[in-house]
N, C-alpha and C positions, 0 to 999 in steps of 0.2 A: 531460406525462409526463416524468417523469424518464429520462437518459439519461446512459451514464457511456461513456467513449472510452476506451480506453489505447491507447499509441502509445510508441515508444522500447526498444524490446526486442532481442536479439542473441544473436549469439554472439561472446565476446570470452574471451582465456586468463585463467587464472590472473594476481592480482594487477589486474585491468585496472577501469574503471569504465564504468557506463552511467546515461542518466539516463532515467527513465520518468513521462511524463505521462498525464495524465488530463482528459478535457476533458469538464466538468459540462454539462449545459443541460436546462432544466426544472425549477432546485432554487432555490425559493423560499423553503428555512426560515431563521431568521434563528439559531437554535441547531442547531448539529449536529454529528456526529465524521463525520469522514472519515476512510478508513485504504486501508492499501495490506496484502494478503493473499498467502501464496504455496501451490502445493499441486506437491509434485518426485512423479513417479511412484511409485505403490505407497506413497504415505502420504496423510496426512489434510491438510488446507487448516489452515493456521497463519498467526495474525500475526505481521505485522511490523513496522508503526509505524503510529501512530494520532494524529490531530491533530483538536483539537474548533474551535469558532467564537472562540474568544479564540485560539489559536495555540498551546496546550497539548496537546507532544507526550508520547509512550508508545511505546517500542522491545523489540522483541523481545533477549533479552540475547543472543542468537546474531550480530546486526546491530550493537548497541550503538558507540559510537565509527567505523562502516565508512558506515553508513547514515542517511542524512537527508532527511525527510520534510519537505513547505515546500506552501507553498497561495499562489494571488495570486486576490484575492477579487475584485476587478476584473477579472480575463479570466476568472475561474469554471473556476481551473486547478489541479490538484491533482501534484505531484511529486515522485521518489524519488530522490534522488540516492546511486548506490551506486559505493564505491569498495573498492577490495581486492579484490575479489571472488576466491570461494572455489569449485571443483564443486562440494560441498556447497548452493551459492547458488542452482542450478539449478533453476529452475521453472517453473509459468507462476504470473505476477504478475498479481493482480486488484486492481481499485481497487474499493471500496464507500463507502458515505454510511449515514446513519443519522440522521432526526429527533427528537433527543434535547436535553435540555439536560445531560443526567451523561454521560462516555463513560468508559467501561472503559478502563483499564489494556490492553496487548496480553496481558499474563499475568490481566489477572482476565475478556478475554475467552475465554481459552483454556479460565480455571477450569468459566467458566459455561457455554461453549458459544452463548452470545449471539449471534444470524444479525444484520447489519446487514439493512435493508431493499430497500435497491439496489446492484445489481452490474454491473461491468462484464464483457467477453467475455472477457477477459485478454490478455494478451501472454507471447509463450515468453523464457525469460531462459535462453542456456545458457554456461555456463564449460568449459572444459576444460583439464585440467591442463597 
């Protein structure tokens, strides 16, 4: 059974960074996209960055240049690394998988609405001006 962790969430001001992991176990596929999701209250769940089994990522242009997504496939560990952070940033942060060998764009999964297949619990991210 697949199982996804997040871990590393906060609250931190304006300008500040955090780093957010993910810890896989039970994911035996050898192609897949992994991405990191965020949903701030009173909207919809949006990506963020998206990383497939070759290490080809896909960023939200909101995040672009602030935010970086990295995987170490030897500890089956998935992470966000976010700097600058904005209130705006504020959410909770979900990590998902998806057994695939094509992975969407963060903007062509937005387009399609395309659910990954497993989800983590999330983690709260908050900034404050």
């Amino acid at each position: 059974q697949v199982q996804l962790v997040e871990s590393g969430g906060g609250s931190v001001q304006s300008g500040g960074s955090l780093r957010l992991s993910c810890a896989a176990s039970g994911y035996t596929y050898s192609s897949y996209c992994m991405g990191w999701f965020r949903q701030a209250p009173g909207k919809e769940r949006e990506g963020v960055a998206i990383i497939d089994s070759d290490g080809v990522t896909s960023y939200a242009d909101s995040v672009k240049g602030r935010f970086t997504i990295s995987q170490n496939n030897a500890k089956n560990m998935l992470y966000l690394q976010m700097n600058s952070l904005k209130p705006e940033d504020t959410a909770i942060y979900y990590c998902a998988a998806d057994p695939t060998d094509v992975c969407l764009t963060v903007q062509g999964l937005d387009a399609t609405e395309y659910e990954y297949n497993y989800w983590g619990q999330g983690t709260q991210v908050t900034v404050s001006s």
